[in-house]
C-alpha positions as CSV (number, residue, x, y, z in Angstrom):
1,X,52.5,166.5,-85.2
2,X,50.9,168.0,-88.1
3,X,51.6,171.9,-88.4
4,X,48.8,174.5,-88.0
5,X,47.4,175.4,-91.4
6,X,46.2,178.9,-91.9
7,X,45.2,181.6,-94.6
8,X,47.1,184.6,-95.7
9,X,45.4,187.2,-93.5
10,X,45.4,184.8,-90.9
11,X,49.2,184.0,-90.9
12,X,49.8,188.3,-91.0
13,X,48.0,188.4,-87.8
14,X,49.7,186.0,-85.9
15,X,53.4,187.1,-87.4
16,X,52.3,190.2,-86.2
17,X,51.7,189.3,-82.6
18,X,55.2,187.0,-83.4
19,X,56.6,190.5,-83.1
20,X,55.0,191.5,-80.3
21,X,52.8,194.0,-81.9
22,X,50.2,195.2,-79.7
23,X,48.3,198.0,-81.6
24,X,48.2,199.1,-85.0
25,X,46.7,201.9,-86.5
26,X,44.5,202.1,-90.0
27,X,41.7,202.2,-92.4
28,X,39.5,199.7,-94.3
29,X,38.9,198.9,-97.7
30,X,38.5,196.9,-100.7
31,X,41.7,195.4,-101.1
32,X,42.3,194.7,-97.3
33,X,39.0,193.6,-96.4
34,X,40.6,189.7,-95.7
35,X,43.2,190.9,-93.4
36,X,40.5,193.2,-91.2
37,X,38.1,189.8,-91.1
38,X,41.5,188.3,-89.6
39,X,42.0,191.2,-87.5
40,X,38.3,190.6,-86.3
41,X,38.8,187.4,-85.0
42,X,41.4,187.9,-83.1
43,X,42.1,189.5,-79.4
44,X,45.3,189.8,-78.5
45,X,46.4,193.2,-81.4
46,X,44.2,196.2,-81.0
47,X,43.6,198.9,-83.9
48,X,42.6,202.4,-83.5
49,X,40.5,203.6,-87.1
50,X,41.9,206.6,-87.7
51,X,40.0,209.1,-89.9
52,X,42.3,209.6,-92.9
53,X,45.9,207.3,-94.0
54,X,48.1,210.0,-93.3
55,X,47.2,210.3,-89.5
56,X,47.6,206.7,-89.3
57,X,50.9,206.7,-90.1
58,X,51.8,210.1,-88.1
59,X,50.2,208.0,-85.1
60,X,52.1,204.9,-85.3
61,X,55.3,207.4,-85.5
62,X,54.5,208.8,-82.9
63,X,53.9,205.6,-81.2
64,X,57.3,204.4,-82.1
65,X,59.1,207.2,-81.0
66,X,57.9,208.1,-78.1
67,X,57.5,204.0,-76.7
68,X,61.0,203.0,-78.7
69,X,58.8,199.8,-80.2
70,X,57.7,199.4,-84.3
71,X,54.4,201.4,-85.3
72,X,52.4,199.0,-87.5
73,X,49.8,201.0,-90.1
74,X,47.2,198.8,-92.2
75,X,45.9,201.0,-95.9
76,X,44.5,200.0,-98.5
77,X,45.4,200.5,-102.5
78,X,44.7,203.5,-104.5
79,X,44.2,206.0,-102.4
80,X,44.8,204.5,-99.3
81,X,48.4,203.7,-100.1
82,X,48.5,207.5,-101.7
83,X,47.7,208.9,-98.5
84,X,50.1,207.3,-96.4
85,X,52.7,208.5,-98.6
86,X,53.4,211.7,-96.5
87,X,53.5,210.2,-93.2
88,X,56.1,207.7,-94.7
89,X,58.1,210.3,-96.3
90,X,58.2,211.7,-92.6
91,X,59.3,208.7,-90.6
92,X,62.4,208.1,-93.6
93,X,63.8,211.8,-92.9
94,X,63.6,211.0,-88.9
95,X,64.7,207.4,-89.1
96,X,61.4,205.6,-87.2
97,X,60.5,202.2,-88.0
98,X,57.3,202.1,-88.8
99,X,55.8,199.0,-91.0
100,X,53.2,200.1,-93.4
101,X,51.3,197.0,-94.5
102,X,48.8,197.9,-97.8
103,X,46.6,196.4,-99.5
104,X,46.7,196.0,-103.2
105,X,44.5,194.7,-106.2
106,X,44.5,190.7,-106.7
107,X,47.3,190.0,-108.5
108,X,46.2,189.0,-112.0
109,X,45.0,192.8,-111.9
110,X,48.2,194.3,-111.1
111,X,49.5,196.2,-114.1
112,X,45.9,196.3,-115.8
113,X,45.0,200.0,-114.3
114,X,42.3,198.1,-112.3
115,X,39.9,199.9,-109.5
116,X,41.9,201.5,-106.8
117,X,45.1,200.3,-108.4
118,X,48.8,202.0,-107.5
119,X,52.3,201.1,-107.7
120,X,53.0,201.5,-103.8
121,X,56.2,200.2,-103.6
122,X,57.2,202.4,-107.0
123,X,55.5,205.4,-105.4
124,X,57.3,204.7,-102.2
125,X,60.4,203.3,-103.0
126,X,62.6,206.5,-102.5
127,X,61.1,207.2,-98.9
128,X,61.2,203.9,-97.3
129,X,64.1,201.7,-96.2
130,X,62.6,198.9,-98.0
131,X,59.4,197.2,-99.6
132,X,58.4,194.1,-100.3
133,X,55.7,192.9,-102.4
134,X,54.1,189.6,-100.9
135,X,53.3,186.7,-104.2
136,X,52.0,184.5,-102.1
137,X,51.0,183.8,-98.8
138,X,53.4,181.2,-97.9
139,X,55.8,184.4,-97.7
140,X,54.4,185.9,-95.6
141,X,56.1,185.1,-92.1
142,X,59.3,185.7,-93.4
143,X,58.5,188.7,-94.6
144,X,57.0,189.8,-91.7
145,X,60.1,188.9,-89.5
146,X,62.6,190.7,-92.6
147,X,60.5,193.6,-92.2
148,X,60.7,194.3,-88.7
149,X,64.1,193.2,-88.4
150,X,65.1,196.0,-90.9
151,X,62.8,198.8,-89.5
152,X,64.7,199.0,-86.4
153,X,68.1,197.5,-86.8
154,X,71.1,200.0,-88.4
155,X,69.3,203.1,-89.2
156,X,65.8,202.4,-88.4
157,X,63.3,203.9,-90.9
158,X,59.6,202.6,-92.5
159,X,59.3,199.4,-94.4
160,X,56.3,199.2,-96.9
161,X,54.5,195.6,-97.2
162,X,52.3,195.6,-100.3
163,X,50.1,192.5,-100.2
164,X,47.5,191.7,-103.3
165,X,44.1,190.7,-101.8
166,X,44.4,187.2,-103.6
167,X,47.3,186.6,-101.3
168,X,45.3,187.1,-98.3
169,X,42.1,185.1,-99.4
170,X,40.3,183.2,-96.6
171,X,39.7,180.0,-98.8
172,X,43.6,179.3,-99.3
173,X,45.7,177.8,-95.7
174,X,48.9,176.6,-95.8
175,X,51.0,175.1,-93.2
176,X,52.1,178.2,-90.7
177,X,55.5,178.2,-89.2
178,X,57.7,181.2,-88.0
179,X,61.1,182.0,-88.2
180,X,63.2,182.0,-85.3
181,X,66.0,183.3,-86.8
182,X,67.2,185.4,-89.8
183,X,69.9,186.0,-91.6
184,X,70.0,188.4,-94.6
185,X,73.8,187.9,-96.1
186,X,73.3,191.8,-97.7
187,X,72.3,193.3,-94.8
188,X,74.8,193.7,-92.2
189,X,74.6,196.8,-90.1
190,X,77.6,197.7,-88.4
191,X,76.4,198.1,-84.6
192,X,80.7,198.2,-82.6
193,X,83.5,201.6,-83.2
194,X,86.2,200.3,-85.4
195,X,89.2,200.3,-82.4
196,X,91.2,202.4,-84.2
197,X,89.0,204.9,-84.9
198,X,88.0,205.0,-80.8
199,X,91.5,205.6,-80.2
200,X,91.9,208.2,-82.5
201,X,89.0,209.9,-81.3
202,X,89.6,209.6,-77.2
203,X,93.3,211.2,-78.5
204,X,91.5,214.0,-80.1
205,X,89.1,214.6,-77.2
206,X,91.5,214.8,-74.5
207,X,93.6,217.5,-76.5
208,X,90.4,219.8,-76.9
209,X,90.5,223.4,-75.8
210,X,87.2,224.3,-77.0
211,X,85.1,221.4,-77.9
212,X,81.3,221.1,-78.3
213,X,79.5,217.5,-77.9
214,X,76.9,217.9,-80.8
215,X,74.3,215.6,-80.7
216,X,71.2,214.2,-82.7
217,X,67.9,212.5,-83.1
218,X,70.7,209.0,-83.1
219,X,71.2,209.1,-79.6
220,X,67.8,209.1,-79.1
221,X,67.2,205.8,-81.6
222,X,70.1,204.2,-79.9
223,X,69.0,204.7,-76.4
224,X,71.9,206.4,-75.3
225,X,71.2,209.2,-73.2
226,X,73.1,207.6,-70.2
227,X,76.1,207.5,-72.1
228,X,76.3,210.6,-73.7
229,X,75.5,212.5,-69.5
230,X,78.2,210.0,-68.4
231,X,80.5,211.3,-71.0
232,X,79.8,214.4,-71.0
233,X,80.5,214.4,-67.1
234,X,84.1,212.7,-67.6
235,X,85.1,215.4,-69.9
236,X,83.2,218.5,-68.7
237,X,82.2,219.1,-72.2
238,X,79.6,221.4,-73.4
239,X,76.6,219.9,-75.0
240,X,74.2,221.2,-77.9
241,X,71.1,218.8,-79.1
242,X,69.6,219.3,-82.9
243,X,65.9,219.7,-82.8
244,X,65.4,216.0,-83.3
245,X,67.7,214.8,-80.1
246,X,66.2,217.5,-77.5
247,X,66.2,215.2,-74.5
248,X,69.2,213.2,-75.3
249,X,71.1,215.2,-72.7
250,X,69.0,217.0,-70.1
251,X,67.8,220.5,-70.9
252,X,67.8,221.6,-67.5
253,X,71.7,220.7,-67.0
254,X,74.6,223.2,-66.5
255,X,76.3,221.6,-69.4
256,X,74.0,222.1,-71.9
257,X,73.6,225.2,-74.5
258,X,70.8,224.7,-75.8
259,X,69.5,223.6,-79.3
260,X,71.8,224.5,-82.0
261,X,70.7,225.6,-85.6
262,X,68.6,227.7,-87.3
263,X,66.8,228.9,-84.6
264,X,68.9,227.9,-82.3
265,X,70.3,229.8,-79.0
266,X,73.2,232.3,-79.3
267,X,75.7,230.4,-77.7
268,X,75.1,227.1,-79.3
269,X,75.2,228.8,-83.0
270,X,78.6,231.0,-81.3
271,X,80.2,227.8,-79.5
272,X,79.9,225.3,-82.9
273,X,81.3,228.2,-85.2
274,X,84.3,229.1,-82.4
275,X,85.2,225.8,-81.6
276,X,88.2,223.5,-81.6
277,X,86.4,220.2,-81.7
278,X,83.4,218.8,-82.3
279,X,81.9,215.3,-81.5
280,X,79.0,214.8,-83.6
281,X,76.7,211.8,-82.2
282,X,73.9,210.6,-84.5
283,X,73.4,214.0,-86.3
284,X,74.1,214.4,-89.7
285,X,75.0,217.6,-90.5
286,X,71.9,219.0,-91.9
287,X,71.3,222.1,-93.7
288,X,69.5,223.6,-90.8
289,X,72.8,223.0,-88.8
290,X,75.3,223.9,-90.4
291,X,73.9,227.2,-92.8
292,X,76.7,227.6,-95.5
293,X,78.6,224.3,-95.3
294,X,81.9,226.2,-96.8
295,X,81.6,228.7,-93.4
296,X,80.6,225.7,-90.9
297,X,83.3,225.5,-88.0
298,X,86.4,226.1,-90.0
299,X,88.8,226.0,-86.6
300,X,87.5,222.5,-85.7
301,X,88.8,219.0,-86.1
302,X,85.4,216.7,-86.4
303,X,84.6,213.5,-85.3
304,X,81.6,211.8,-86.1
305,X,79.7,209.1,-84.9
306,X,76.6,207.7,-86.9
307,X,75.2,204.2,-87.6
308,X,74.8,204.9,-91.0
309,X,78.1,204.7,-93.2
310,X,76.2,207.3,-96.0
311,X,75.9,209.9,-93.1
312,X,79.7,210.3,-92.9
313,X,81.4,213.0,-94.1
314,X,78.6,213.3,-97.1
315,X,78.0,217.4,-96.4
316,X,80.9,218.0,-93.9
317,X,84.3,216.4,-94.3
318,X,85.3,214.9,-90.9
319,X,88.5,214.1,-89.1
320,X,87.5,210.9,-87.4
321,X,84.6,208.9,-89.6
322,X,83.4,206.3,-86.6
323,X,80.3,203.4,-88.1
324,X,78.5,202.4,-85.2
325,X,75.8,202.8,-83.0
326,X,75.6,206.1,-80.8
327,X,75.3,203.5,-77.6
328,X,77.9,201.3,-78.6
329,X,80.5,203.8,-79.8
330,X,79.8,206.0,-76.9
331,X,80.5,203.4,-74.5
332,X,84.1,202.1,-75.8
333,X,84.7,206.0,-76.4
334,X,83.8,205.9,-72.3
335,X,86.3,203.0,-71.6
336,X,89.1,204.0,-74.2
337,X,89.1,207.5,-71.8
338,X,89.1,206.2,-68.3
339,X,92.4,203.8,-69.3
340,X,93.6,207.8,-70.1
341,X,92.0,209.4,-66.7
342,X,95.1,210.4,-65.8
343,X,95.0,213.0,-68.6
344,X,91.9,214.3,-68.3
345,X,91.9,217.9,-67.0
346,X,88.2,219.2,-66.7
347,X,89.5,222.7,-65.8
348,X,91.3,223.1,-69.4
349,X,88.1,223.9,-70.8
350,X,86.8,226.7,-68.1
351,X,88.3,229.5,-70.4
352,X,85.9,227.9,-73.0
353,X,83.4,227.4,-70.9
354,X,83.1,230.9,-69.3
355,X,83.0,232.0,-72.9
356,X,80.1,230.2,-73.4
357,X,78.4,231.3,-70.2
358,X,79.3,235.4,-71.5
359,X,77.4,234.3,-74.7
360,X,74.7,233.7,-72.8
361,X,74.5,236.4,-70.6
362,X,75.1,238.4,-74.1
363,X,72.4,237.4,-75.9
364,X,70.7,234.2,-74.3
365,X,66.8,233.2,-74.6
366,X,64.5,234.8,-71.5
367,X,63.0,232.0,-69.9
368,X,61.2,234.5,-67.2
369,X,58.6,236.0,-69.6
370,X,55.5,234.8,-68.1
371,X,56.4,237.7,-65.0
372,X,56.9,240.5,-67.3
373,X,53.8,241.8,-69.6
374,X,53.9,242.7,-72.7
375,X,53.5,246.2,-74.2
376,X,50.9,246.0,-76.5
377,X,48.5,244.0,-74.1
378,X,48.6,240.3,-76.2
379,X,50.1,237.1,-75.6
380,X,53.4,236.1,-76.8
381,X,53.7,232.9,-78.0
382,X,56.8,232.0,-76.1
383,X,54.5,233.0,-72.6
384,X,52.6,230.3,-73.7
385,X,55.1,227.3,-74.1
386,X,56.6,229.2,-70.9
387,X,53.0,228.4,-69.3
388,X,52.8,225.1,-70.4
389,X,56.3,223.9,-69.3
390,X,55.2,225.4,-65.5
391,X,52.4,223.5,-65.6
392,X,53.4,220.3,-66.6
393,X,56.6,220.7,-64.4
394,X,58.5,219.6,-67.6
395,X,57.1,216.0,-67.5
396,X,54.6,216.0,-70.9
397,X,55.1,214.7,-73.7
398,X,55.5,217.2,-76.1
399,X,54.3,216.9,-79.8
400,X,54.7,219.6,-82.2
401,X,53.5,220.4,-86.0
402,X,55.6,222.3,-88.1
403,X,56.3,226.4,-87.5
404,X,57.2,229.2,-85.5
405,X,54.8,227.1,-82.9
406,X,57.4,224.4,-83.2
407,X,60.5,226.7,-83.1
408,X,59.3,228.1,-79.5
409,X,58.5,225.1,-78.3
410,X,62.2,223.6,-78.7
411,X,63.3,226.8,-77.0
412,X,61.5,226.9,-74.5
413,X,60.6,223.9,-73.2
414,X,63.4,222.3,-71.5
415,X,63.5,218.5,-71.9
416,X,64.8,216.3,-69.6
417,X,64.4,212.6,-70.7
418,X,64.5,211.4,-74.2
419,X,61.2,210.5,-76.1
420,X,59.5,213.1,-75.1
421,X,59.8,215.9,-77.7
422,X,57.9,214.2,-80.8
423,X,58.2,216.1,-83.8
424,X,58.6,216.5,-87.7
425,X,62.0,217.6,-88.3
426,X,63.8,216.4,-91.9
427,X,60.5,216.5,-93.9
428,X,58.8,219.4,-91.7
429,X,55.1,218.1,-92.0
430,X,52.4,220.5,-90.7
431,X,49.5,218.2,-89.7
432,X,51.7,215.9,-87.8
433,X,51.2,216.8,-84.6
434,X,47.8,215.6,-83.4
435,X,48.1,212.5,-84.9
436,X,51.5,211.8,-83.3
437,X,50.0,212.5,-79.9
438,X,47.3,210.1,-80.4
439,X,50.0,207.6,-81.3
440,X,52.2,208.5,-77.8
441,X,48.8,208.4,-75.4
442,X,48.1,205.2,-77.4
443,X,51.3,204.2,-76.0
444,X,50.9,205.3,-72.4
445,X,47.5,205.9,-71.8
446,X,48.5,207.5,-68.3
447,X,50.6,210.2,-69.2
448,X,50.1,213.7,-70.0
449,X,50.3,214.6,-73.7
450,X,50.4,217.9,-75.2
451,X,50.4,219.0,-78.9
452,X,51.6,222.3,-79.4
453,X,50.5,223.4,-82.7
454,X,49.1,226.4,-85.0
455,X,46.2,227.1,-86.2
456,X,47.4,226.2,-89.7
457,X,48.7,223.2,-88.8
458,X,46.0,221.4,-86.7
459,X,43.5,222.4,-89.7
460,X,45.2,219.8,-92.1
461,X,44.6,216.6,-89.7
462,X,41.6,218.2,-87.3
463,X,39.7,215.2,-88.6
464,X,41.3,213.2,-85.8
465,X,39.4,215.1,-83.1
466,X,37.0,212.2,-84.1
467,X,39.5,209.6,-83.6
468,X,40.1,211.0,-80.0
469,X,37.2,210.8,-79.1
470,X,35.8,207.2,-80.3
471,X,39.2,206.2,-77.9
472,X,39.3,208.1,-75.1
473,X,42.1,210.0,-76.3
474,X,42.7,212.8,-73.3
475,X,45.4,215.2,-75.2
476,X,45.7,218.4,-74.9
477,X,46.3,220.8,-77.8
478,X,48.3,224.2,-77.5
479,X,47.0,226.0,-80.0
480,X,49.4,229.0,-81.0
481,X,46.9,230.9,-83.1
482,X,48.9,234.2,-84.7
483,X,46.1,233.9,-87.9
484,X,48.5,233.2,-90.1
485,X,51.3,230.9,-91.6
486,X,53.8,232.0,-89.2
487,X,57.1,230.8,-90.2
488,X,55.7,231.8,-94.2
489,X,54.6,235.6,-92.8
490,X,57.9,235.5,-91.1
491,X,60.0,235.5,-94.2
492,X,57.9,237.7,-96.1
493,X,58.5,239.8,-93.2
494,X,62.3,240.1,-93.8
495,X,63.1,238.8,-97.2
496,X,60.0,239.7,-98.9
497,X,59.2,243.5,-97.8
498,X,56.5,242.4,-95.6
499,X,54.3,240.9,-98.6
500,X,52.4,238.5,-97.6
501,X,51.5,236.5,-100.5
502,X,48.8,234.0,-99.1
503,X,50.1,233.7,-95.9
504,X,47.3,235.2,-93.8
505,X,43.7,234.0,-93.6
506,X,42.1,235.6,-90.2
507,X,38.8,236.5,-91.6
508,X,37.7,232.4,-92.1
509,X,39.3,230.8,-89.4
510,X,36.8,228.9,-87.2
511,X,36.1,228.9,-83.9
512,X,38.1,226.3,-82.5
513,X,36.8,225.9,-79.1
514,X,33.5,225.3,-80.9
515,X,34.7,223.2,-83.4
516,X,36.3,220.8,-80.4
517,X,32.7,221.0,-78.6
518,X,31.6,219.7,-81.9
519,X,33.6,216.9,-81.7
520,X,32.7,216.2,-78.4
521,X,35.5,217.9,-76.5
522,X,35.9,220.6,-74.3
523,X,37.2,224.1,-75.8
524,X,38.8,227.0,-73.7
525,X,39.8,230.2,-75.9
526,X,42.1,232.5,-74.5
527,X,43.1,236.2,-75.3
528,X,43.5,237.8,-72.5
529,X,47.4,237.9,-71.0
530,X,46.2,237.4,-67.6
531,X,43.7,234.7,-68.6
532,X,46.9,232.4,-69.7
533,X,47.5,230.9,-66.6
534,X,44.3,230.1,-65.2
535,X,43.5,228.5,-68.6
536,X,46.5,226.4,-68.7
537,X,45.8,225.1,-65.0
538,X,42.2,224.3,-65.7
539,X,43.1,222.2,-69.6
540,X,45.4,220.5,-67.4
541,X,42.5,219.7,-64.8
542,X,40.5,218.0,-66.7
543,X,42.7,214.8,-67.0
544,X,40.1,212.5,-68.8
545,X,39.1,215.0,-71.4
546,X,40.7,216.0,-74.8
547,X,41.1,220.0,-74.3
548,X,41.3,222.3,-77.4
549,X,43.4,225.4,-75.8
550,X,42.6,228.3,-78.5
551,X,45.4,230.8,-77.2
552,X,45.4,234.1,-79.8
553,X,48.7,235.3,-79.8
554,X,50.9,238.0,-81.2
555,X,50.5,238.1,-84.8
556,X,53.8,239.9,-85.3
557,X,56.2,238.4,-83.0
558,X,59.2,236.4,-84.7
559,X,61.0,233.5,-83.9
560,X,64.9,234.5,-83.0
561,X,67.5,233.5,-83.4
562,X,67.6,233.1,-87.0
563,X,70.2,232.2,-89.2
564,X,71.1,234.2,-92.3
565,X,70.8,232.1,-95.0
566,X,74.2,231.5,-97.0
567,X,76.3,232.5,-94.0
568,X,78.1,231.1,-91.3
569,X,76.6,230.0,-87.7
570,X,78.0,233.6,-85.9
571,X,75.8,235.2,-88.7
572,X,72.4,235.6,-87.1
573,X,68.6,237.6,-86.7
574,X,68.7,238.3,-82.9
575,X,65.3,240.6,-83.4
576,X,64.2,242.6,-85.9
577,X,66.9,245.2,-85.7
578,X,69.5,243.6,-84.8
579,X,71.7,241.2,-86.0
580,X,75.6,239.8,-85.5
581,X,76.9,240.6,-88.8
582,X,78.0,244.4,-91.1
């Protein structure tokens, strides 16, 4: 039986659907040209052209997060691969796999400075998890099957594939197999709790007066959401989720406290710096956590759980270091307790927890302010993520850009399931959002997709609008327009003596419900408090339709909580006058 011979593109196309790739998002060009002919005759992947790299990367981030499957992105060289750059810095600070396959100049040309010419795995080599860089086709499948192997196993993150055009040329086949297994001898990830190390922790656990469950973006990866409720259930613990693992536990539950951070609720920020134990779960003890490392929850023994080795004690020192996955760990953590049931005592903590609940009657976020109006007559911008969680019932997808847009969103939307809140949160990339919501209704076509963003935000990717529309794309945008860089204007506000050095722009900003029509949308602007509602119900209406929601709000309203930088968690903004510390 003589195997099936087949050219470079060719045998990238069906490792590909080897993989189970479905849909992959990109841009033509020179270098690439033999892998879209491939793509051409093919049916069984789709593509979506997207109208600039960076969205194409966004999208298939998007994609992945939200579906829990591999985004795949095609580029080309030169600029191509330059553009992509951003999206991939963006998926290596939130840990997505995403597989960004690029074209590059034939291979004798490499080095020479030749037309559209760039060192993409150079360029990206501190941003990705890893790169290869094809030599000839015959590679091909295997790198392929490496590739996806590493973007989701361990900590999943982007691989970059660079392949010279040579490699892909039509008029070269070889004899196409795929590998059914793999087995790379460096690369081990460590997926089970060390014993020891569950013991230790389950002993720790049940001696807690005052613990918090602190978890991350990890349980999310891991698909452990069940695990973490059903723990958190045994023990009775509190729960606090960092921006990136909002839906990992239920928002809506009695447990939970809210996000945690630098704009995170009173009681979260009050409960991690008052504690007596924290179980961190695939966070990582960010900066945005923990303010000033040398104040951050002093009292508290620490046990962390993360996948990644590196993660471990590398900002905060911890008690109880455990490698793992967040579903695997959580689950012999589970069994290790129930042998103990006998000493669990869920009313130990109700000192603790009636603390936390005084905390929140202290100082807590209002989540009634759609009933109450505001004094100077405009839109707050919480009213409006307070609009759009009564409208969707708490059921959209929800994906952000970067800002004070972003900050109200977390608050006050509560999430209930995981993969659901879709968002930017290591690298913080403004123009993110729209393209990630084109990647998640790319991924369920059926389901309601929102992007809340600003109107500085949606201005560095608007291009997709054209995407959206050449698919069918129904999303609707949120757009919180204040007429200015929020979160910038913000600290000028208080750090800065209210100058605000290029943060503000009102007098050019378009109009937005035009610029949608253009595109071929539909466009509702609102300004009017009372029109809020009726605006929201109607964008929601018109299921089969991208809607552009223009909603002018507030120009001086801040996002609070804030930390202070360089203090502890206790040390926060709770409005403009007030804050928790002197």
């Amino acid at each position: 039986m003589s195997k099936e011979k087949l050219s470079g593109a060719d045998a990238l196309m069906r490792s590909l659907q080897e993989e189970e790739v479905d849909l992959i998002f990109g841009y033509p060009g020179g270098a690439n040209l033999h892998i879209y002919d491939a793509l051409f005759n093919q049916q069984a992947v789709k593509h979506v052209l997207v109208r600039h790299e960076q969205g194409a990367v966004h999208a298939a981030d998007g994609y992945a997060r939200s579906s829990g499957k591999p985004g795949v992105v095609f580029v080309t060289s030169g600029p191509g691969a330059t553009n992509a750059i951003t999206g991939i810095a963006t998926a290596h600070m939130d840990s997505t796999p995403v597989i960004v396959i690029s074209g590059q100049v034939k291979s004798h040309l490499i080095g020479t400075d030749s037309f559209q010419e760039t060192d993409m795995i150079g360029i990206s080599r501190p941003i990705v998890k890893h790169s290869f860089l094809v030599k000839k086709a015959e590679e091909i499948p295997l790198i392929i099957k490496k590739a996806f192997h590493i973007a989701v196993s361990g900590r999943p993150g982007p691989v970059v594939i660079d392949i010279p055009k040579d490699v892909t040329d039509p008029g070269y086949e070889f004899d196409y197999s795929y590998p059914e297994e793999l087995d790379i001898r460096s690369y081990k990830p460590v997926e089970e709790g060390h014993s020891g190390q569950i013991r230790r922790a389950a002993k720790l656990l049940l001696e807690a007066e005052k613990p918090v469950i602190y978890s991350g973006g990890g349980v999310i990866q891991s698909n452990a959401s069940q695990e973490l409720i059903e723990l958190a259930n045994l023990l009775n613990f509190p729960v606090t989720n960092t921006l990136m693992g909002l839906g990992a536990y239920p928002g809506t539950d009695k447990r939970f406290i809210g996000m945690l951070g630098m704009h995170g609720t009173y009681e979260a920020n009050m409960a991690m710096h008052n504690c007596d134990l924290i179980l961190a779960v695939g966070a990582r003890f960010d900066d945005r956590i923990t303010n000033d490392p040398a104040q951050f929850s002093l009292g508290a023994k620490k046990i962390h759980i993360d996948i990644d080795p590196a993660s471990l004690s590398k900002i905060i020192k911890v008690d109880v270091p455990i490698v793992g996955s967040a579903k695997n760990c959580l689950k012999q953590l589970i069994s290790e307790l129930k042998k103990k049931k006998s000493k669990i005592d869920k009313e130990k903590i109700n000192p603790w927890l009636n603390q936390i609940a005084e905390w929140r009657c202290q100082h807590g976020l209002n989540h009634n302010m759609l009933d109450k109006p505001t004094s100077n007559g405009k839109i707050l911008p919480q009213q409006v993520i307070q609009s759009l969680y009564k409208e969707t019932e708490g059921n959209a997808y929800v994906t952000s850009d970067v800002g004070q847009h972003q900050m109200f969103a977390a608050q006050y939307y509560h999430f209930d399931k995981p993969r659901k809140w879709i968002n930017s949160g290591g690298l913080g990339t403004m123009g993110f959002g729209l393209p990630a919501a084109m990647g998640v209704q790319s991924a369920f076509p059926e389901a309601c997709v929102a992007c809340v963003t600003g109107e500085g935000s949606i201005q560095m990717c608007i291009q997709e609008l054209s995407t959206c529309l050449q698919y069918d794309l129904p999303i609707k945008i949120i757009n919180v327009n204040n007429s200015a860089l929020g979160m910038v204007k913000q600290w000028q506000d208080m750090q800065y003596d209210g100058r605000l050095s290029q943060s503000t722009y009102e007098d050019s900003l378009p109009d937005f419900a035009k610029l949608a029509e253009s595109y071929g949308h539909v466009g509702i602007k609102v300004e009017n408090p009372k029109d809020l509602e009726p605006s929201m119900k109607e964008c929601f209406k018109l299921k089969n339709k991208l809607v552009f929601l223009d909603i002018v709000v507030d120009q001086d309203e801040h996002v609070y909580p804030m930390l202070e930088a360089g203090m502890s968690m206790e040390s926060m903004w709770l409005d403009k006058e007030t804050k928790t510390w002197e």
